[in-house]
C-alpha positions in Angstrom: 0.0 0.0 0.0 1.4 3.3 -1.0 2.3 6.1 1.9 -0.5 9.4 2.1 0.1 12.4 0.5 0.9 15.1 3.4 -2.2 17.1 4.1 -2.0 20.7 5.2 -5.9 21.9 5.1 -8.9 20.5 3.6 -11.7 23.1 2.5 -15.2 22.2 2.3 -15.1 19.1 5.1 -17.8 18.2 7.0 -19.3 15.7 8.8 -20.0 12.3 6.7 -18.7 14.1 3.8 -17.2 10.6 2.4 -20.8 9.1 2.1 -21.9 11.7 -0.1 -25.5 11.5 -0.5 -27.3 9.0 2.4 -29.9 7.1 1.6 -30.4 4.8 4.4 -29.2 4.6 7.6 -29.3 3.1 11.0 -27.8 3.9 15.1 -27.1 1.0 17.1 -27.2 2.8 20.5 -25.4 -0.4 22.5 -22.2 0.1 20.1 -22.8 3.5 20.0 -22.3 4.0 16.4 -24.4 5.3 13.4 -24.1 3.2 9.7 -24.9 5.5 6.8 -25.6 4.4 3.0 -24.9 6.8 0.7 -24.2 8.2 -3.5 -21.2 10.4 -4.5 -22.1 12.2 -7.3 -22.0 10.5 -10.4 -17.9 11.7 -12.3 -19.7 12.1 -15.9 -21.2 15.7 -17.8 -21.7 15.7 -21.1 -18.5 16.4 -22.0 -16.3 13.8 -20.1 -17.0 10.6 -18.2 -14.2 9.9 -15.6 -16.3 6.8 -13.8 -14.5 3.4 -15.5 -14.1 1.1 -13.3 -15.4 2.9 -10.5 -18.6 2.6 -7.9 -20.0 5.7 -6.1 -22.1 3.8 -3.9 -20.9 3.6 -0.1 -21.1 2.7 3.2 -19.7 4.6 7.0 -19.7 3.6 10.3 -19.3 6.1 12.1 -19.1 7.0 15.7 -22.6 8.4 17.1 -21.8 12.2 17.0 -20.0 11.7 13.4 -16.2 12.8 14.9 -15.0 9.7 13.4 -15.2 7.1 10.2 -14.8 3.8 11.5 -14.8 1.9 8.3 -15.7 3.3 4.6 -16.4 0.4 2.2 -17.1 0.8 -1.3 -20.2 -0.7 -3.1 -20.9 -1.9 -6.6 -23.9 -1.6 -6.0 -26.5 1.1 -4.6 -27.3 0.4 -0.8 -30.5 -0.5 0.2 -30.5 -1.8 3.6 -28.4 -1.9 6.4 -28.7 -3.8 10.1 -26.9 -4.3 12.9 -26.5 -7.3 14.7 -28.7 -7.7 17.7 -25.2 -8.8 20.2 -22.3 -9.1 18.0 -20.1 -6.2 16.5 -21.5 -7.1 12.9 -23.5 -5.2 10.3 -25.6 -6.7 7.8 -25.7 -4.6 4.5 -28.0 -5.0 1.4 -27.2 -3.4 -2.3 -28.9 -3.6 -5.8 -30.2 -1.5 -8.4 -32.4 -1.3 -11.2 -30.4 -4.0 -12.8 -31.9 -6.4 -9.9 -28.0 -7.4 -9.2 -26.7 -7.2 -6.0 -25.2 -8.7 -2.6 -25.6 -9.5 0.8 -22.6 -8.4 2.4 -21.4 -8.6 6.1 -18.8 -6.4 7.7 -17.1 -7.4 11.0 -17.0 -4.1 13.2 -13.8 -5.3 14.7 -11.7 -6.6 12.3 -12.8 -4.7 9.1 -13.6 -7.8 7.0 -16.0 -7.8 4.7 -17.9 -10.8 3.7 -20.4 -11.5 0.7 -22.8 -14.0 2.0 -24.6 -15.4 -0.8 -22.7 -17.5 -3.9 -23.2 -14.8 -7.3 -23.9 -11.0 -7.0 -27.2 -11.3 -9.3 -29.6 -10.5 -6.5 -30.5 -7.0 -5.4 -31.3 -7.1 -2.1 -33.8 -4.2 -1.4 -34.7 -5.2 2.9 -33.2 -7.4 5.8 -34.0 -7.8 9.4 -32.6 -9.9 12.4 -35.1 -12.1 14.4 -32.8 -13.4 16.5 -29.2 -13.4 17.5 -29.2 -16.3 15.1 -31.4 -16.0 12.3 -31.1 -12.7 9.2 -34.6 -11.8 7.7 -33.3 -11.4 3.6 -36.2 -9.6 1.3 -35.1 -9.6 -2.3 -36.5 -7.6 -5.3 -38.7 -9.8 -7.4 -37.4 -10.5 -10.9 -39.8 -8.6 -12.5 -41.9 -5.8 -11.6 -45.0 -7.0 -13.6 -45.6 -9.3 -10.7 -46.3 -6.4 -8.3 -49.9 -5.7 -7.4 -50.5 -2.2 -5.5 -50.3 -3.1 -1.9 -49.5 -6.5 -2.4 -45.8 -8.5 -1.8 -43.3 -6.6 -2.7 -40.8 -9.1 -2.0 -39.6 -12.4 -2.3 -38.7 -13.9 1.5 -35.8 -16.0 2.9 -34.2 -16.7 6.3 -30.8 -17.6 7.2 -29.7 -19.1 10.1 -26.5 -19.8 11.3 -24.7 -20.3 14.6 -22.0 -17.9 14.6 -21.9 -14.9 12.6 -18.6 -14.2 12.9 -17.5 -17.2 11.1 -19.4 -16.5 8.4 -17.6 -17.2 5.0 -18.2 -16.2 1.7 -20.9 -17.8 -0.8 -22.2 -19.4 1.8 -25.8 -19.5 0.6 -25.6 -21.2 -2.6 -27.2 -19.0 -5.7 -29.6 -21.6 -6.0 -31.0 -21.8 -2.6 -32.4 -18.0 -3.0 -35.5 -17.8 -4.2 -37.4 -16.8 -7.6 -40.6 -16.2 -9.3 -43.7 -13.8 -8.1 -43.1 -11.4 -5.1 -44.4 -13.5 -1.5 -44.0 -11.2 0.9 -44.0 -7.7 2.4 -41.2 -5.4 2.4 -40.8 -4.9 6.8 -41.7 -1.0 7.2 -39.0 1.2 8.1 -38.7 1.4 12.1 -39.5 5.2 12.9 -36.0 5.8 14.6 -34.4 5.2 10.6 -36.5 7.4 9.1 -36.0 9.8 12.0 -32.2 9.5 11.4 -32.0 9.8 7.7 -34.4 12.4 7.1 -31.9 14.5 9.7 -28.9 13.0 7.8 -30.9 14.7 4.3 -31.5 17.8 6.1 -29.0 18.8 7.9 -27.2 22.8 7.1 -24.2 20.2 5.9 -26.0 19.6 3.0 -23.7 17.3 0.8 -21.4 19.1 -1.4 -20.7 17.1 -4.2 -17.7 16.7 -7.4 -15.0 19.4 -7.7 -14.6 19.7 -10.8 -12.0 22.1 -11.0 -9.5 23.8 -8.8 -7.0 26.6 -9.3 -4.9 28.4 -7.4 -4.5 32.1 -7.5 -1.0 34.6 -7.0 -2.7 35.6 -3.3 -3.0 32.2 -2.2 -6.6 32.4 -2.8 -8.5 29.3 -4.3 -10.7 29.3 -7.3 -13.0 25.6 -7.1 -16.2 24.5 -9.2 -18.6 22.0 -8.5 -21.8 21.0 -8.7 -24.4 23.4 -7.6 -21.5 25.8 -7.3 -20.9 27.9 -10.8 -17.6 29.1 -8.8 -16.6 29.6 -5.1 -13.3 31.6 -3.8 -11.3 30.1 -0.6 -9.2 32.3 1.4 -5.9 31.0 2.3 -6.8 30.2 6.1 -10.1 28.3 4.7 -12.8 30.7 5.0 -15.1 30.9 2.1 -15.0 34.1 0.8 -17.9 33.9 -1.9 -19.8 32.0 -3.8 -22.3 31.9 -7.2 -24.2 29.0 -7.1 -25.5 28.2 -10.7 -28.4 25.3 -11.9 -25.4 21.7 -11.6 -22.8 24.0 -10.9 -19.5 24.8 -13.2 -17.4 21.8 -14.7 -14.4 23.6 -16.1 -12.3 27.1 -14.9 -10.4 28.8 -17.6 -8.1 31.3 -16.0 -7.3 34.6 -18.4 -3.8 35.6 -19.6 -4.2 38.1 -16.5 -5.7 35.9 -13.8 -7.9 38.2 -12.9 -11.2 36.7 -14.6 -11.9 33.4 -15.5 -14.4 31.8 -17.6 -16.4 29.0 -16.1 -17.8 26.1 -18.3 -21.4 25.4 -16.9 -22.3 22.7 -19.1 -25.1 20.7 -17.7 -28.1 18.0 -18.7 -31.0 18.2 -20.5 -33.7 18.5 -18.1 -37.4 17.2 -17.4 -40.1 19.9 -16.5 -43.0 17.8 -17.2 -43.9 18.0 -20.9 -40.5 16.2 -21.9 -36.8 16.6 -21.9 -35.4 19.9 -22.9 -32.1 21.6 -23.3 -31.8 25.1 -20.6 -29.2 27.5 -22.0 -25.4 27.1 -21.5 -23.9 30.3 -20.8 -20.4 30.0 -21.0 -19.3 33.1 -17.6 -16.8 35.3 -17.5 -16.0 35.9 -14.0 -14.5 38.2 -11.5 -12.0 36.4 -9.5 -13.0 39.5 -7.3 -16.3 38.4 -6.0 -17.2 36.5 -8.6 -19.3 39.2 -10.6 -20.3 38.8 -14.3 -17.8 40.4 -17.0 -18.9 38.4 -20.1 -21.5 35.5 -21.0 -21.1 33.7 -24.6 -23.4 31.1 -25.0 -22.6 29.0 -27.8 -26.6 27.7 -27.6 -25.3 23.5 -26.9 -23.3 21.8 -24.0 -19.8 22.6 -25.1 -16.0 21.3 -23.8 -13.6 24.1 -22.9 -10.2 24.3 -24.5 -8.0 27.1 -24.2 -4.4 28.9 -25.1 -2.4 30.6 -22.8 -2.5 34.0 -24.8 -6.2 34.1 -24.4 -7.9 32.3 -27.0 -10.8 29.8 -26.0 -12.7 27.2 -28.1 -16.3 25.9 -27.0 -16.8 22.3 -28.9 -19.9 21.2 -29.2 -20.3 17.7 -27.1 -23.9 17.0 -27.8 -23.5 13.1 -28.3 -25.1 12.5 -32.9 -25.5 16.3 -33.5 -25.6 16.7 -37.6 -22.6 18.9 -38.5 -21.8 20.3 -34.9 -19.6 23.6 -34.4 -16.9 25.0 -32.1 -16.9 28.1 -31.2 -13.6 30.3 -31.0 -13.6 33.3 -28.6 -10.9 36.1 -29.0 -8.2 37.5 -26.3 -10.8 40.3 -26.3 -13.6 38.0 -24.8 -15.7 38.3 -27.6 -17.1 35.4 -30.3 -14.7 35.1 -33.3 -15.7 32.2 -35.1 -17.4 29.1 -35.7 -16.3 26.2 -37.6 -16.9 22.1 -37.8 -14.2 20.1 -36.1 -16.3 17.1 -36.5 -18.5 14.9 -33.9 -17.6 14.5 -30.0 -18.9 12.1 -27.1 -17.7 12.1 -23.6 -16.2 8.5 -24.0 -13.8 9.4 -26.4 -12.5 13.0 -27.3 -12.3 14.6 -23.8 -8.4 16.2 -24.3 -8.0 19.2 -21.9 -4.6 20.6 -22.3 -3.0 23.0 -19.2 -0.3 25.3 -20.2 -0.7 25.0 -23.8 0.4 27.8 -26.4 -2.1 26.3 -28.8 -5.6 25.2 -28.9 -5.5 21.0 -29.2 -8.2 18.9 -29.7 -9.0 14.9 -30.8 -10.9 14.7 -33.6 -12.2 11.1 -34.8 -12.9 9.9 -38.5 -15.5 12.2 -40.7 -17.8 8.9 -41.4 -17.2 7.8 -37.5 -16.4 10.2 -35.2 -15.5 7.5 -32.2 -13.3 5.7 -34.8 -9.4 6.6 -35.5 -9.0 9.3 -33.1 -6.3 12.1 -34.4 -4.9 14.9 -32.5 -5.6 18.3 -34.3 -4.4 21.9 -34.0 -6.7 24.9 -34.7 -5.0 27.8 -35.8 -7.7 31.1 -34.9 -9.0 32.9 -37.5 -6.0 35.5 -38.9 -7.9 38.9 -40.8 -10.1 37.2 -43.6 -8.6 33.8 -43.2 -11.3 31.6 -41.2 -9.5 29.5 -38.7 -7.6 26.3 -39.9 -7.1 22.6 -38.5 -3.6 20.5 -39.1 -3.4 17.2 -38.6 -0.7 16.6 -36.0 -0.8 12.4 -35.8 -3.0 10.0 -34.1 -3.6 8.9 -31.0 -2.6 5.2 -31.6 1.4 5.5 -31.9 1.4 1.3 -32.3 0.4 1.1 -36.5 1.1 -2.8 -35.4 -1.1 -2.7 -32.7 -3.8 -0.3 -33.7 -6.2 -0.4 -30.9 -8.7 2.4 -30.6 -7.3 4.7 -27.4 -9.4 7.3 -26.0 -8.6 10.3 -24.4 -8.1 11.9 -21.3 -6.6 15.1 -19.5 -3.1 16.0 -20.8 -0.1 19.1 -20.5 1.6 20.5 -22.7 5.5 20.7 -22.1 8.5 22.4 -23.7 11.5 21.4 -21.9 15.2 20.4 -22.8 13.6 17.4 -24.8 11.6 19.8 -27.0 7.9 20.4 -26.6 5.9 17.4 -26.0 2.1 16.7 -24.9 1.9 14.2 -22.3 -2.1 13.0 -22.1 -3.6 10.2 -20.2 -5.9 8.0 -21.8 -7.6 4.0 -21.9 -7.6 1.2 -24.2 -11.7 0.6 -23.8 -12.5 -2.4 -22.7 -16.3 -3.4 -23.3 -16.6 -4.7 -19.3 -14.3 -2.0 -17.7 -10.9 -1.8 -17.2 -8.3 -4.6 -16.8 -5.1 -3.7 -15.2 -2.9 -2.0 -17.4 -5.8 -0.6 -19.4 -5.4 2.9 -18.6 -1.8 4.8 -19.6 -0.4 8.3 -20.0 2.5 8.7 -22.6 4.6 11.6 -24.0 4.6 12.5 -27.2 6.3 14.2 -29.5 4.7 17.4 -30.9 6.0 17.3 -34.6 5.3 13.4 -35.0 3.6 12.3 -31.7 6.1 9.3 -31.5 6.1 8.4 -27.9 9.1 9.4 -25.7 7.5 7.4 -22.6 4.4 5.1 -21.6 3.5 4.6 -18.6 0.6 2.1 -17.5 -2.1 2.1 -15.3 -5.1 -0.2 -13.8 -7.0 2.9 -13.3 -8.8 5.9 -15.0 -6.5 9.2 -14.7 -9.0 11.9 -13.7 -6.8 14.8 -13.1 -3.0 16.3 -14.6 -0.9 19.0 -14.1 2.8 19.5 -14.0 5.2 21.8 -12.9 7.6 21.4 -16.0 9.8 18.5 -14.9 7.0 16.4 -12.8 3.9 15.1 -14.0 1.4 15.2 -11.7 -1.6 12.1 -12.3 -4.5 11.5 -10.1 -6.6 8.6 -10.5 -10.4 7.6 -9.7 -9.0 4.6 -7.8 -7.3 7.4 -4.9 -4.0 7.3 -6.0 -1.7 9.8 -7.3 1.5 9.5 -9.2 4.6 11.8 -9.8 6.9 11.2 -13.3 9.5 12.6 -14.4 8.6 14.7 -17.0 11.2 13.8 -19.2 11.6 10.4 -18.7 8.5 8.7 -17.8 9.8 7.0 -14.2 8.0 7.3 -11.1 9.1 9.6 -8.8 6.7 9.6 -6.5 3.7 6.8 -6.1 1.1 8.6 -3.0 -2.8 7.6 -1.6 -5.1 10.3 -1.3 -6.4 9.7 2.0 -8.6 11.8 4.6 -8.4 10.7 8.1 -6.9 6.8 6.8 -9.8 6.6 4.3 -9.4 7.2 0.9 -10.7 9.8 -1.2 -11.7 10.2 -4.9 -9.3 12.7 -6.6 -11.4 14.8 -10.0 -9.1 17.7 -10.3 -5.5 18.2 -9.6 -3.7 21.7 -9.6 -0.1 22.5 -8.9 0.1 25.6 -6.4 3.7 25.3 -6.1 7.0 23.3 -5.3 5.9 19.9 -3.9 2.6 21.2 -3.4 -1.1 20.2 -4.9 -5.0 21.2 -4.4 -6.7 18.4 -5.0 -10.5 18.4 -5.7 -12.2 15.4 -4.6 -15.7 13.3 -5.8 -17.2 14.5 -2.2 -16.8 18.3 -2.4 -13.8 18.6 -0.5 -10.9 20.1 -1.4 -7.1 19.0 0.2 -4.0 21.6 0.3 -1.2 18.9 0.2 2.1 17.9 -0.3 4.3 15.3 -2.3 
C-alpha cells in the first residue's frame, strides 16, 4: 500500500462528507455508532466521463456524534439496507439496483472484514431484518416488476440461520438456494427511529457538497473551485469561504485569463425534465470576477460545449452533444468576444475529452468524418487570422502502435516544452467493453512534430486529473492514487494515496500551487491543500 500524500488543510469538510448522499441509515445505541448508506455524485457531464471502473455507492460507520469514520467500504452496487446485529459487533448490508443485481454483504465491526454471503452478486437485495441473535430476515427484489400488485408482496422472503456470525464465509448460501418467481411477501416498514435519522442526515445545514470539478490556485494564495451546484466559489488562504455563485449543476471547467484576474467557467449541464419532456436550458459559458465573482462576459454557444484554451487568451467551445448533424466549435478572441465558428467534426464524452494545461495552442481529438469514435487524431486549430477563417492540421494519431492499432481514447493531458523539446503528455484508456483490466489505462509523451512516444506509462485505473510543474507530472486517478513522473523520462518519482483521516478519497481535479505542493479536488466536495 502506498504512503499518504501530506495534508496541510482540507476546504469544504464536514461531517459524513465521504458518504456523499445518504440514503439509508441506521444507530445502534449499545455500540454507540451510526451506519450511513450513501451516493457520491455520479464523475460524468456531457462532455467527459471519468467513472471506468469505479462505484460511487458507499457505506460509513461512524461514531454516534460523526467525529469519526470507523470503516468506509465501497459498493458496486447502490445500498439499500443496512442492520446491525442484535449482540455481535456485525453489520448486515444490502445493495442492488435497477439492474436487480446485488449482494448480501457482512462487515465485521472489529476486524474490518467484509464478507459476501450469498454465492453470485445477481440479487439486489432491497430489505433485511434480524429475528434473533441467530437468524437474518433477507427480502429480495422480485425479478420482474410486472408481478407487483399495489399493496401487495413486494418481496420475495428467505431466512438464514447460522450459529455464529462471525465465522461467516463467503458464498455461503448457494445462488440456487435464493429464491425466484412472483413477489411472497411484504417489504418490513422502516422502524420510525431510521427514518427519523435519515431524514436529519438529508437535512442537515451540511448539506452534501458534491464533485470538484475544477481547482486553481490564484497569486494571493486564494482558491478558485467549481462544483456541482457551485458555478464558482473563492477560498481564502486560512479556509474561509469568501464567496460563492451558485448556478443550476454547478461549473465543470475554470479557464483562468492571460491576466488571472477573470476566468471563464464552463457550466455545461443535462437536458432537463419539467413535465412536458426533456429539454435543453441555456449554457452560458461566464466570464467571472476572481473579485467576488461578478459577471464580466457571457457567450453562450446555444449547446453543451467542452472548454479548450491557449495561454494567450484564445478559448474554443466544442460542441459535445452526443449525434448532432454537422456540430460547431466556437472560437472566442483575447478580447472576450465570439470570433468564429467552424466544424471540427463529432464528440462524445467516451472518447474525445483532451484538456490541455499550459498550452500555447488550442489541441483537440478529432475522430474519422464517417465515425467520429473511430481513428482518433490529435488536431491543432490555428484562430481565425484577418479574412482567413480558422484552420485545422493534422498533427498524428492517438494510436502511436500502426502494429497494434487499438482504438485509445482520451483523457486530461499538458503540454510541455523542456530540454527534450515540446511534447504533450495526455492520459488516456484502451476501452474495454466490461471496464478496465489492469494495465488498461496509460499516460505517454509524445512528441509534438510526429507524436512518436518518448515514454508510456501504465495504469489499472482511470486518470481523472494532470498538471505539472515542467519536470514532474502530476496524475491522479479515480481509484485514490496519485503518481509523480518525471517529466522527461516517464519513471516514477513519486507513487502517494489520497487519504482523509486513513480513508481514501476520490481525486477529480488536480492543480499545482507550487514546489511539492497540490490542491486536489475530490468526488465528495472537499478540497485538500497537500504535499508530495
Amino acid at each position: 500500500m502506498h504512503q499518504p500524500l501530506t495534508i496541510h488543510r482540507i476546504f469544504g469538510d464536514r461531517p459524513y462528507a465521504e458518504i456523499g448522499y445518504p440514503t439509508t441509515a441506521v444507530r445502534d445505541e449499545r455500540l454507540g455508532l451510526l451506519a450511513i448508506g450513501g451516493a457520491l455524485g455520479t464523475m460524468q457531464w456531457p462532455g467527459w466521463d471519468a467513472a471506468r471502473g469505479w462505484s460511487r455507492s458507499r457505506v460509513g460507520v461512524y461514531t454516534a456524534d460523526g467525529a469519526r469514520c470507523h470503516h468506509l467500504l465501497r459498493s458496486h452496487w447502490p445500498v439499500s439496507a443496512l442492520r446491525f446485529h442484535p449482540s455481535l459487533p456485525l453489520l448486515a448490508i444490502g445493495t442492488g439496483g435497477w439492474s436487480q443485481e446485488g449482494e448480501l454483504l457482512l462487515l465485521n465491526l472489529d476486524s474490518g472484514k467484509v464478507v459476501s454471503v450469498a454465492e453470485g452478486r445477481d440479487r439486489h437485495i432491497c430489505g433485511l431484518r434480524w429475528l434473533d441473535d441467530r437468524t437474518l430476515e433477507v427480502f429480495l427484489a422480485p425479478d420482474d416488476e410486472e408481478d407487483l400488485d399495489e399493496g401487495g408482496p413486494d418481496a420475495l422472503r428467505y431466512v438464514i440461520e447460522c450459529d455464529d456470525w462471525t465465522a461467516a464465509t463467503e458464498g455461503m448460501v448457494a445462488a440456487e438456494e435464493l429464491p425466484w418467481g412472483p413477489p411472497d411477501a411484504r417489504m418490513p416498514d422502516a422502524p420510525d427511529g431510521l427514518r427519523r435519522e435519515l431524514a436529519r442526515l438529508t437535512w442537515t445545514p451540511w448539506a452534501p457538497r458534491q464533485l470538484v470539478w475544477a481547482v486553481e490556485p490564484l497569486d494571493d494564495g486564494r482558491i478558485l473551485a467549481t462544483l456541482d451546484g457551485i458555478q464558482l466559489e473563492c477560498w481564502s488562504p486560512d479556509g474561509i469561504r469568501e464567496w460563492a455563485v451558485a448556478g443550476q449543476d454547478g461549473g465543470r471547467e475554470i479557464l483562468l485569463t492571460p491576466d488571472r484576474r477573470s476566468a471563464w467557467v464552463n457550466t455545461s449541464g443535462r437536458t432537463r425534465w419539467d413535465g412536458d419532456g426533456w429539454h435543453e436550458r441555456p449554457y452560458p459559458i461566464d466570464r467571472l470576477s476572481v473579485n467576488g465573482g461578478a459577471v464580466l462576459d457571457t457567450v453562450d454557444p446555444g449547446f453543451a460545449v467542452a472548454c479548450v484554451a491557449r495561454h494567450d487568451g484564445w478559448l474554443a467551445l466544442r460542441d459535445c452533444r452526443y449525434h448532432v448533424e454537422r456540430p460547431v466549435t466556437v472560437l472566442v478572441s483575447p478580447g472576450h468576444r465570439e470570433a468564429a465558428r467552424f466544424e471540427l467534426g463529432g464528440y462524445n464524452l467516451f472518447n474525445h475529452h483532451l484538456p490541455v494545461r499550459h498550452s500555447p495552442e488550442l489541441l483537440f481529438l478529432q475522430g474519422d468524418p464517417q465515425q467520429p469514435s473511430a481513428e482518433n487524431w490529435v488536431v491543432q486549430v490555428d484562430p481565425p487570422d484577418g479574412w482567413a477563417p480558422p484552420r485545422v492540421h493534422r498533427l498524428f494519431p492517438l494510436e502511436w502502435d500502426s502494429a497494434r492499432n487499438a482504438h485509445l481514447v482520451g483523457g486530461p493531458a499538458v503540454h510541455l516544452d523542456d530540454a527534450h523539446g515540446p511534447a504533450l503528455v495526455h492520459a488516456g484508456t484502451f476501452p474495454y467493453p466490461h471496464g478496465l483490466r489492469p494495465g488498461d489505462a496509460f499516460v505517454a509523451r509524445r512528441r509534438l512534430t510526429d507524436g512518436a512516444p518518448a515514454w508510456v506509462f501504465l495504469a489499472d485505473a482511470q486518470a481523472t486529473a494532470m498538471d505539472t510543474d515542467g519536470e514532474t507530472v502530476y496524475v491522479a486517478y479515480n481509484s485514490g492514487e496519485v503518481v509523480a513522473l518525471h517529466a522527461g523520462e516517464g519513471t516514477v518519482r513519486q507513487r502517494r494515496l489520497l487519504s482523509i483521516d486513513g480513508r481514501v478519497a476520490d481525486p477529480l481535479s488536480l492543480t499545482v500551487a507550487g514546489p511539492g505542493r497540490l490542491l486536489i479536488g475530490t468526488v465528495d466536495g472537499r478540497i485538500v491543500d497537500c504535499g508530495i
